[in-house]
N, C-alpha and C positions, 0 to 999 in steps of 0.2 A: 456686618453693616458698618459704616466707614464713617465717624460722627465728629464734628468741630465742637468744642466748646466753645460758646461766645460769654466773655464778662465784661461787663461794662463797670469804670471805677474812677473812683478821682477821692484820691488819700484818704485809702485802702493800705496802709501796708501792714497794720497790724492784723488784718485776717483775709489778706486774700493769697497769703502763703498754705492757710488750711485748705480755701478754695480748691486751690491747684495742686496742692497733694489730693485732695480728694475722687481725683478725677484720674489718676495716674494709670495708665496704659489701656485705658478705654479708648483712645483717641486723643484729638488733634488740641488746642486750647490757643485761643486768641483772645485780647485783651485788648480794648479800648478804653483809652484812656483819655477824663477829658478834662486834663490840663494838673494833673498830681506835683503837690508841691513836698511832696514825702517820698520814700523810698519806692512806692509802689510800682514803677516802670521799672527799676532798678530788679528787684526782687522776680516779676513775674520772668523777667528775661534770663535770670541767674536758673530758672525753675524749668528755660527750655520753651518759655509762651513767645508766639509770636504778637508782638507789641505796635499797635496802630495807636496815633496820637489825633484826638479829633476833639473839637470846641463842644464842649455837651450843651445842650439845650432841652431837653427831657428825655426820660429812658426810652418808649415810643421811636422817637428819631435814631437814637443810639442804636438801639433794637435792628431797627430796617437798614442801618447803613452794615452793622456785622454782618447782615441776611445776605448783604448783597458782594461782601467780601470774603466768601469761602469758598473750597472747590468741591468740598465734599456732600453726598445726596441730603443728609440732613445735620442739624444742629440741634445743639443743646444748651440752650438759656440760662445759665447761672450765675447770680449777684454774687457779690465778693465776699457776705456777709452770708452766703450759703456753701450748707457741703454735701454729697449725696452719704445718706446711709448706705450700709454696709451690704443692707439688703438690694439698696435700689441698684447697688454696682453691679450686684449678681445680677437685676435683672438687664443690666443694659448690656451686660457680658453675654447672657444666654440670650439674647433678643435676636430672632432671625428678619430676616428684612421682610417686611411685609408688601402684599401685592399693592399696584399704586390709589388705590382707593383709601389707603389711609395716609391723612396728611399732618396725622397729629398725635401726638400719645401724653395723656394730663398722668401728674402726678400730684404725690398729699402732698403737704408739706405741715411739717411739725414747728410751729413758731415759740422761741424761747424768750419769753423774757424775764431780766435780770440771770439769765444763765437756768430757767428754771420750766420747762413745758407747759407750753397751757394745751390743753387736750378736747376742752371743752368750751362755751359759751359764744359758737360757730368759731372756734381760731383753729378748728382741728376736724375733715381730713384738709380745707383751704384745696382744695383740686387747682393745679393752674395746668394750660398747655405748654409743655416744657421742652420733647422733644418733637422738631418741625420737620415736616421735608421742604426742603430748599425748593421755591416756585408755588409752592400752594399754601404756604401761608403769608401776611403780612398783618404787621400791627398798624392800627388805627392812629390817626393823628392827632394823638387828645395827649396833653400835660399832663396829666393824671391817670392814676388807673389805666396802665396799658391795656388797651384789649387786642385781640387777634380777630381778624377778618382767615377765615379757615375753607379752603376750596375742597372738602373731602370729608372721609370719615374720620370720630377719633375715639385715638383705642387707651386703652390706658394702664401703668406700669407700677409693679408692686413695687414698695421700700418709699421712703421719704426723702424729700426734701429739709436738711435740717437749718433754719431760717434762727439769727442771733439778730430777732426783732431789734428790740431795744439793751444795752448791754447796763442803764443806770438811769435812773430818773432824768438827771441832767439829758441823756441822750436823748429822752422820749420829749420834753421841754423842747430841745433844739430843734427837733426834728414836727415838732405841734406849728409854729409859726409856721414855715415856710408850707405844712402839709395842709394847712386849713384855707390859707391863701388859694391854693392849687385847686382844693377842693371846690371854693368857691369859684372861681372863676370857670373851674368844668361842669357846675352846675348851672351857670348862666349860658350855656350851649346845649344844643339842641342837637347832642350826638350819640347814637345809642346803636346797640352791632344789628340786634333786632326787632320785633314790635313787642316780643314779651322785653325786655329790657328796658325798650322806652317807655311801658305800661309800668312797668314795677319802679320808675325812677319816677315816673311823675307821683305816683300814689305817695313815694316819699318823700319826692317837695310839698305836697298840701298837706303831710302830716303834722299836728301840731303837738306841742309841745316835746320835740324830738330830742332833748335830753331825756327827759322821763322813758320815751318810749326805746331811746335805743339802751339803756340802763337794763328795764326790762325785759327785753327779746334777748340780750344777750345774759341775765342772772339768773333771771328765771327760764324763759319759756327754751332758749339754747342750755338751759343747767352751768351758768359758770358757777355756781355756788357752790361746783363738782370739784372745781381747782382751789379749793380753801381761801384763805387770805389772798392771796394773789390775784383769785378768780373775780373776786370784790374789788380787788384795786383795780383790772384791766377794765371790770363794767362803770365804775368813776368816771376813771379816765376817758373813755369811749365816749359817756357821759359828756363829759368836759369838753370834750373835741368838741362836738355837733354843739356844744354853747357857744366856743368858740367861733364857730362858721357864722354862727346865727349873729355874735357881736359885732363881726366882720362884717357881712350884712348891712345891718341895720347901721353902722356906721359910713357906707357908702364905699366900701373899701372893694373894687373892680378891675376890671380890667381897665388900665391907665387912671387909676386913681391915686389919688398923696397914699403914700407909704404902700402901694402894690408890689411884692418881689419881683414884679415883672419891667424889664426893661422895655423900651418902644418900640426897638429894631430886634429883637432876638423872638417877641411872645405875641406876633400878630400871627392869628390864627384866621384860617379861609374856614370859610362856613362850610 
């Protein structure tokens, strides 16, 4: 089976060399890149990636424009900040091509943070659809949370995904603004893949006091209590985010509002 790799990056260079070793003689590796002011073109190109340079405006759009730039029957989705396990190499090695009813194959993914596994408090097995056949799938138009719109069946593949979530406090800060923002503003749309999704989003916008509750689903009733100290700090944090949204909120902070990450001309989105 004959597989591109697609990563999308923009100043990456300090891990998307792991990336791309990780991927080594499985196939093909293409890298979009959208506007790196660091080594990161430099490097993937030295590594042998073919190197497309394109304006980013959410990973979504990034997503569908690599879909539409390969030759090969399917791709495989991977961040810069991810690398396949040892085991999932073997399964993409022994993987024979399956008949065309399947368009999709989800894998775990193992999310580290501070360099350290969380396993438990829903951040582990994280299933995403990772490898695609080219023409039956496509991602949805949403700034946040990628989702895929999927024409087929999906099968799904042993070994991980290993994800360097956050690599230090500061990084997870950095990364809270611009992700609460995003958050908010894909919650003021009315866009869901299907009617259990739209059913389970809405149950959690009328949910009240959703620091408390997302605290508990993920300490308790997911067991992060299972990941010691750490397990405590991700359910806080988690905590903190959806406070976050909610200050955001309640501050009037929108689409096209004073201090939105969103620019006029890059983040109009069609209903």
């Amino acid at each position: 089976m004959r597989i591109t790799f697609v990563t999308i990056a923009q100043n990456e260079e300090k891990k998307i060399a792991r990336c791309i070793h990780s991927t080594r003689g499985l196939g093909q590796h293409l890298v979009i890149d959208g506007g790196s002011r660091d080594g990161t073109v430099a490097t993937a190109e030295e590594l042998g990636c073919r190197v497309l340079k394109r304006t980013y405006r959410y990973s979504a759009d990034q997503y569908n424009y690599g879909l539409s730039q390969v030759e090969t029957p399917w791709v495989f989705i991977l961040d810069a900040d991810e690398t396949l396990s040892d085991r999932l190499r073997q399964s993409l090695a022994e993987l024979a091509d399956a008949g065309e009813t399947v368009a999709a194959y989800e894998v775990s993914r193992l999310n580290l943070v501070w360099g350290r596994p969380l396993r438990h408090g829903g951040w582990y097995p994280d299933f995403n659809a990772r490898l695609l056949r080219v023409g039956k799938v496509r991602y949805q138009d949403r700034e946040v949370h990628a989702r895929l719109t999927i024409d087929g069946e999906l099968g799904r593949l042993v070994g991980d995904i290993v994800h360097e979530t956050y690599d230090s406090v500061d990084h997870y800060l950095t990364k809270l603004n611009k992700f609460t923002t995003r958050e908010l503003l894909a919650r003021n749309r009315a866009n869901a893949s299907t009617e259990a999704v739209a059913a389970k989003r809405e149950l959690w916008l009328r949910t009240p006091f959703k620091p408390l509750t997302k605290f508990l689903y993920q300490y308790v009733a997911k067991q992060g209590f299972r990941d010691g100290r750490l397990g405590l700090d991700m359910a806080i944090l988690s905590a903190f985010y959806e406070y976050i949204v909610g200050v955001k909120k309640r501050s009037g902070l929108a689409a096209g509002a004073p201090g939105s990450l969103q620019s006029p001309a890059r983040d109009v989105v069609q209903p």
